[in-house]
C-alpha positions, 0 to 999 in steps of 0.5 A, spaced: 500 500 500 502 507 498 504 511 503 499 517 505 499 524 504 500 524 512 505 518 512 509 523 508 508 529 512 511 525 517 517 521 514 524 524 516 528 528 510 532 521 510 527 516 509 523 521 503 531 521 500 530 514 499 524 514 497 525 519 491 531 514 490 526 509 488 522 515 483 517 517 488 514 523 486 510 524 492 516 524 496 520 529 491 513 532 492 514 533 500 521 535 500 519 540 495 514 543 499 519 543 505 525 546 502 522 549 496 522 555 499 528 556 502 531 555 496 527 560 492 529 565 498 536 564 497 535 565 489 531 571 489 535 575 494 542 573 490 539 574 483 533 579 485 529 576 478 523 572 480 523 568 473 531 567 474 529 565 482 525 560 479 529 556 474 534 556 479 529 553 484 528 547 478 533 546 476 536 544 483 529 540 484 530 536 478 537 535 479 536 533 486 530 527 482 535 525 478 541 524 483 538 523 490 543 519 492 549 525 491 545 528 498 549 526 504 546 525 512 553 525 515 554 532 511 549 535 513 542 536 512 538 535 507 536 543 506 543 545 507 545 541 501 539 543 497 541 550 498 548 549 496 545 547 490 541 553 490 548 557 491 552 554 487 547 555 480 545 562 482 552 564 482 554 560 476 547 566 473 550 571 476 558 569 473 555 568 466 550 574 466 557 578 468 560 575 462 555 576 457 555 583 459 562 584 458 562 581 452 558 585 450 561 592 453 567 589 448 564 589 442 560 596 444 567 598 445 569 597 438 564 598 434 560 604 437 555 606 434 555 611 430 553 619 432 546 622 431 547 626 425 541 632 425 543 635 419 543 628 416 535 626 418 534 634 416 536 632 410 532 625 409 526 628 412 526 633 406 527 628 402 523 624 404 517 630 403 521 631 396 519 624 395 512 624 398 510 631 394 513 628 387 508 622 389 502 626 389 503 629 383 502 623 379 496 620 376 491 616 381 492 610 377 500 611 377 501 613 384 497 607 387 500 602 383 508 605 386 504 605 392 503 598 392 509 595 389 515 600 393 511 602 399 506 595 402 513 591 399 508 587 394 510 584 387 508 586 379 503 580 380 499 582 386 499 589 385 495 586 378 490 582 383 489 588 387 488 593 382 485 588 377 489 591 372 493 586 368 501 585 370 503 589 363 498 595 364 501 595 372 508 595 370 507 600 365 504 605 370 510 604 375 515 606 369 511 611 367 510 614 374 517 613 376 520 617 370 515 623 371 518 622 379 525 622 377 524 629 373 520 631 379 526 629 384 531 633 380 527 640 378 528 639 386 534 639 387 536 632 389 540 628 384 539 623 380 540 616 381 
């Protein structure tokens, strides 16, 4: 007969070991809801990250499931030895989050990122208006097709579908429509590409 929920309330840290050796989990169960707690204590004030914390408290607890015979009575208790667990994976965290932030750093440092350029966005802004106004002075038929096509990231084909053009009249309306921009872009002043 199976033990009871109360038999194992009553088993001592040694016998629930031996239980979860013979992959018990009512016995891992107990001993979760004895040190669980602890050991999250310990995570969380070290890593101050409850996500981080959990994991930690899984991590061992999964450990402790697949090699409960790693625990010793003669060393010390069983909430001793989870927490030790506990600590040494939490430090392990916090040495590779240092790490990663110093690699990090490194390559910040070699490749900074470039200044922001006001007069360079100033320039790309009146482009960009120089572009938009030069849009607006092509025929409806002409600025929807280059609409579709350059702006919503469409093909020659499914600009056709949309519009229920055919293909070659909607690619003869885009070339039309980008030769009068391009004339349009230059008598503004921006050069030609």
């Amino acid at each position: 007969m199976a033990p009871s929920a109360s038999d194992y309330q009553a088993m001592s840290d040694v016998k629930l070991v031996i239980a979860v050796s013979r992959y018990d989990q009512s016995a891992l169960a107990q001993v979760y809801e004895r040190h669980g707690g602890a050991v999250f204590g310990l995570a969380l004030r070290m890593l101050r990250d409850r996500t981080l914390a959990e994991d930690v408290v899984q991590t061992v607890f999964m450990k402790f499931w697949d090699q409960p015979d790693r625990f010793d009575p003669d060393r010390g208790t069983l909430r001793s030895f989870l927490l030790a667990n506990a600590h040494g994976r939490t430090v392990d965290l916090l040495r590779a989050e240092t790490s990663r932030r110093q690699r990090e750093e490194k390559a910040d440092a070699r490749n900074p990122e470039p200044e922001y350029d006001l007069e360079r966005e100033v320039v790309d802004l009146t482009n960009a208006e120089r572009v938009r106004e030069a849009l607006d002075g092509l025929m409806e038929n002409e600025r929807r097709a280059i609409e579709l096509a350059y702006f919503s990231g469409r093909t020659y084909q499914e600009v056709a579908l949309v519009l229920d053009e055919p293909e070659g009249t909607v690619k003869s309306r885009i070339r039309s429509g980008l030769k009068k921009m391009r004339v349009a872009l230059v008598d503004a002043g921006m050069e030609a590409p």
